[in-house]
C-alpha atoms as an extended CHARMM CRD file, in Angstrom:
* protein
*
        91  EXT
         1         1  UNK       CA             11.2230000000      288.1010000000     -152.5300000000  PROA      1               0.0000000000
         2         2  UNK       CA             10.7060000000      286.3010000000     -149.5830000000  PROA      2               0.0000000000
         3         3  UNK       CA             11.9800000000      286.7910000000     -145.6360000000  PROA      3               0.0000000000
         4         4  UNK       CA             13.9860000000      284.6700000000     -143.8270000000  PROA      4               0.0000000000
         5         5  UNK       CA             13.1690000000      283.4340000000     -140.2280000000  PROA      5               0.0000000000
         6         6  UNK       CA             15.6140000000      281.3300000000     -138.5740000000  PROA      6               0.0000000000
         7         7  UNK       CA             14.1880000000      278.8520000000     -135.8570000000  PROA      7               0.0000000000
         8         8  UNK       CA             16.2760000000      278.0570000000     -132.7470000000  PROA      8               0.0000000000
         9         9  UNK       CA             17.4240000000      274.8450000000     -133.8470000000  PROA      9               0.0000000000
        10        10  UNK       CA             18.6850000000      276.1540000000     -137.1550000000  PROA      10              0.0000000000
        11        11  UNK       CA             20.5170000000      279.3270000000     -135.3190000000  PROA      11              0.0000000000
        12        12  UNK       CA             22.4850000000      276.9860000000     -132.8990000000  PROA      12              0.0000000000
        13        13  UNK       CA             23.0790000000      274.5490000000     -135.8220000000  PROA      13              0.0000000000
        14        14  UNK       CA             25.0100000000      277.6530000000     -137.6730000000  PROA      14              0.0000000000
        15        15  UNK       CA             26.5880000000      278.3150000000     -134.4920000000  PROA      15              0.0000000000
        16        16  UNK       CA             28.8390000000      274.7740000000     -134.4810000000  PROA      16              0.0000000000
        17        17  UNK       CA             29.6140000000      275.5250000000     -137.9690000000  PROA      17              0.0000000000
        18        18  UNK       CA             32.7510000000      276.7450000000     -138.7270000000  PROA      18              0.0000000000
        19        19  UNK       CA             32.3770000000      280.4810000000     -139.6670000000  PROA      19              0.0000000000
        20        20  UNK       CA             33.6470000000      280.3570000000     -143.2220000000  PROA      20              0.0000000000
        21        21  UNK       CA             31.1530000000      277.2580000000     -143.9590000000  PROA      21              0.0000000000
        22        22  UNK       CA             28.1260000000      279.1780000000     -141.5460000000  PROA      22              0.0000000000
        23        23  UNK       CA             28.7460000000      282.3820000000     -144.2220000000  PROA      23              0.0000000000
        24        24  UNK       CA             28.8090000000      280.3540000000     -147.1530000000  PROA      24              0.0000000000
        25        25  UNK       CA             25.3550000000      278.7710000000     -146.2600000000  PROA      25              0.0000000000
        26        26  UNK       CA             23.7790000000      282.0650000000     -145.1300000000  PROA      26              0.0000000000
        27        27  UNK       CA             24.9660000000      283.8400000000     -148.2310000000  PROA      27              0.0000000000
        28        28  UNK       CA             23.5320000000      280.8570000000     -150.1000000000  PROA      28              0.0000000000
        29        29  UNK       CA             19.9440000000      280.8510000000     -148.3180000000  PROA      29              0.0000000000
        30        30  UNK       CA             19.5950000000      284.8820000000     -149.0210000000  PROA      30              0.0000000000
        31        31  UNK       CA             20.7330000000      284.4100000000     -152.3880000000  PROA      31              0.0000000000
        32        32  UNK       CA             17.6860000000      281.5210000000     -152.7690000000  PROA      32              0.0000000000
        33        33  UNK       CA             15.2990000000      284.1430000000     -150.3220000000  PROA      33              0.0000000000
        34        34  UNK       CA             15.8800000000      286.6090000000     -153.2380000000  PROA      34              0.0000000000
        35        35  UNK       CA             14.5890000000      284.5310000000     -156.0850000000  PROA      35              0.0000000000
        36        36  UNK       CA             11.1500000000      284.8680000000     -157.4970000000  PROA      36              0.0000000000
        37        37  UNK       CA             10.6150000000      280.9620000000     -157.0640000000  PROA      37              0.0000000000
        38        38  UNK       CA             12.8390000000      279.6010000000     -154.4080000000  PROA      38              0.0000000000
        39        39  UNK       CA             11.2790000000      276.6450000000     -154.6010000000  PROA      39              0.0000000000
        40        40  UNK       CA             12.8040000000      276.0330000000     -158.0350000000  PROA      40              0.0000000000
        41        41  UNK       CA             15.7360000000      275.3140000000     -156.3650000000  PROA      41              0.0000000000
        42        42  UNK       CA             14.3700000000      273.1330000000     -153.7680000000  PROA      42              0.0000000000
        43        43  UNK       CA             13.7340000000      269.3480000000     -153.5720000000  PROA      43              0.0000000000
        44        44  UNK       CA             10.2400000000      268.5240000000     -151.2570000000  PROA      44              0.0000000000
        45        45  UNK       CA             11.3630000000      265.9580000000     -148.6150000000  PROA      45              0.0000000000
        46        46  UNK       CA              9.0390000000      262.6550000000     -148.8270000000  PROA      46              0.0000000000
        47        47  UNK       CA              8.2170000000      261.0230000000     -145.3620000000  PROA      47              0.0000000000
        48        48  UNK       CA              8.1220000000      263.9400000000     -143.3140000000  PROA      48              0.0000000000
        49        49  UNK       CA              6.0610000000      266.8350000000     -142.4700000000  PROA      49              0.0000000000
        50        50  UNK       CA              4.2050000000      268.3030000000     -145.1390000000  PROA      50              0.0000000000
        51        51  UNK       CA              5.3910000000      271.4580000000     -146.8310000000  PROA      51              0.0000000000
        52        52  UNK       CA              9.4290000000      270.4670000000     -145.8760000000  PROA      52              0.0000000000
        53        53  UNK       CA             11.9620000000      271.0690000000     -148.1190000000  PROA      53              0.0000000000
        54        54  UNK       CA             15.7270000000      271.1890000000     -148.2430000000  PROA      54              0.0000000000
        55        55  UNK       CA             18.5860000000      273.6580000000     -150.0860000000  PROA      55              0.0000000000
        56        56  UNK       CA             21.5970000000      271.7630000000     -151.0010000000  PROA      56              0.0000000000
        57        57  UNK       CA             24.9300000000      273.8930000000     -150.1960000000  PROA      57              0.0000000000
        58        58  UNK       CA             27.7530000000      271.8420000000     -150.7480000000  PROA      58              0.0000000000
        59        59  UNK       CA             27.9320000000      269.0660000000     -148.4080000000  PROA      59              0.0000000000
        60        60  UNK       CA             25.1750000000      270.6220000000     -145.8180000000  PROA      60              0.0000000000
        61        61  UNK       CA             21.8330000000      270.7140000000     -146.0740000000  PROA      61              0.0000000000
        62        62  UNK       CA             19.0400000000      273.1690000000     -145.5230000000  PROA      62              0.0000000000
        63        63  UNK       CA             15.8310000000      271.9960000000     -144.1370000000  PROA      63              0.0000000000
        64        64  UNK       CA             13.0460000000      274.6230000000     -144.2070000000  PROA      64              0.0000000000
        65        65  UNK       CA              9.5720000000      275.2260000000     -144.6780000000  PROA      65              0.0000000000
        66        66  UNK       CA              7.4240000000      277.9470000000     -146.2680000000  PROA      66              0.0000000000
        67        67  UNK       CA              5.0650000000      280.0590000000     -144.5970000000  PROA      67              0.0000000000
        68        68  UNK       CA              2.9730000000      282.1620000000     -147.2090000000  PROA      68              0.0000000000
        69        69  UNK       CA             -0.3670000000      282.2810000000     -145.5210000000  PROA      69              0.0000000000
        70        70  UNK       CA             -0.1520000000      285.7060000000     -146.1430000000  PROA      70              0.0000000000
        71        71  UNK       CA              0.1840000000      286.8400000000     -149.4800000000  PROA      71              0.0000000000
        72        72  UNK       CA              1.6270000000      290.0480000000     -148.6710000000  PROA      72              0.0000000000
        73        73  UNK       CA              4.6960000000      288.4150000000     -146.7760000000  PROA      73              0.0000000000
        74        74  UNK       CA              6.6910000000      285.2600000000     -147.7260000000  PROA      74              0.0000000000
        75        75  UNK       CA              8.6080000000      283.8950000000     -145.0890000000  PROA      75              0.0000000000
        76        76  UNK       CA             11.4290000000      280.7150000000     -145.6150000000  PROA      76              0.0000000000
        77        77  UNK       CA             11.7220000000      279.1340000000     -142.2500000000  PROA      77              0.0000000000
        78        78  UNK       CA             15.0100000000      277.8030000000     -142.0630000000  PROA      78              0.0000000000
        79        79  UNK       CA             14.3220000000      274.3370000000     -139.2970000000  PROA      79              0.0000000000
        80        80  UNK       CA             17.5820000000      272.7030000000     -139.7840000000  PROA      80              0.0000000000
        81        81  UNK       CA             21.6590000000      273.2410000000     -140.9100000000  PROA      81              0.0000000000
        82        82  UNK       CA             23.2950000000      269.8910000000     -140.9200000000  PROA      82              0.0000000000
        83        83  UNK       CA             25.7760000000      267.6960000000     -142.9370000000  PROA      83              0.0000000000
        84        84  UNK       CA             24.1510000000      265.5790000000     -145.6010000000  PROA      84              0.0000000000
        85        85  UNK       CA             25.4200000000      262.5060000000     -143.3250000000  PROA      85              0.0000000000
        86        86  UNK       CA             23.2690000000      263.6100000000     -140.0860000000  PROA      86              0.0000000000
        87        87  UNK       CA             20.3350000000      265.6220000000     -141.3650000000  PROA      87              0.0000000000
        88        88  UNK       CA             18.1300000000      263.0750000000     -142.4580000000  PROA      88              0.0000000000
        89        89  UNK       CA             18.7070000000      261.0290000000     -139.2350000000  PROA      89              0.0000000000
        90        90  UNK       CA             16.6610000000      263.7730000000     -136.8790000000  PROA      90              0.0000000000
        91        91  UNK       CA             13.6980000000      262.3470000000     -138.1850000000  PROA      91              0.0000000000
């Protein structure tokens, strides 16, 4: 199981969502947070940062990256909520 950290970006991105779409997404992200392999689920984003990846939750997307320096604590940090149209324009 890992934890879930939510950066600043991704809170206030949540926070323009409306708030049946911002609980579907959460619910989503805990559910993946709760998996043995969440990266199963994932796709690895090409052309940016290393160790980026996104969720797909409808039509929004989930940019995040993984933080398991320690063994004893896994950690998704959730960077980025956005529609599929916008979120790969932040570059």
């Amino acid at each position: 199981m890992y934890k879930i950290a939510y950066n600043k970006w991704a809170r206030l991105d949540l926070k323009r969502l409306n708030e049946g779409t911002a609980e579907r997404i959460i619910k989503k992200i805990k559910f993946y947070a709760e998996q043995e392999d969440p990266l199963s689920f994932a796709k690895q984003l090409k052309g940016f940062v290393p160790n980026r990846y996104r969720f797909r939750v409808g039509d929004y997307r989930v940019i995040f990256m993984v933080d398991d320096e320690n063994l004893e604590i896994r950690i998704l940090v959730i960077l980025r909520i956005k529609h599929r149209k916008d979120i790969y324009r932040l570059g």
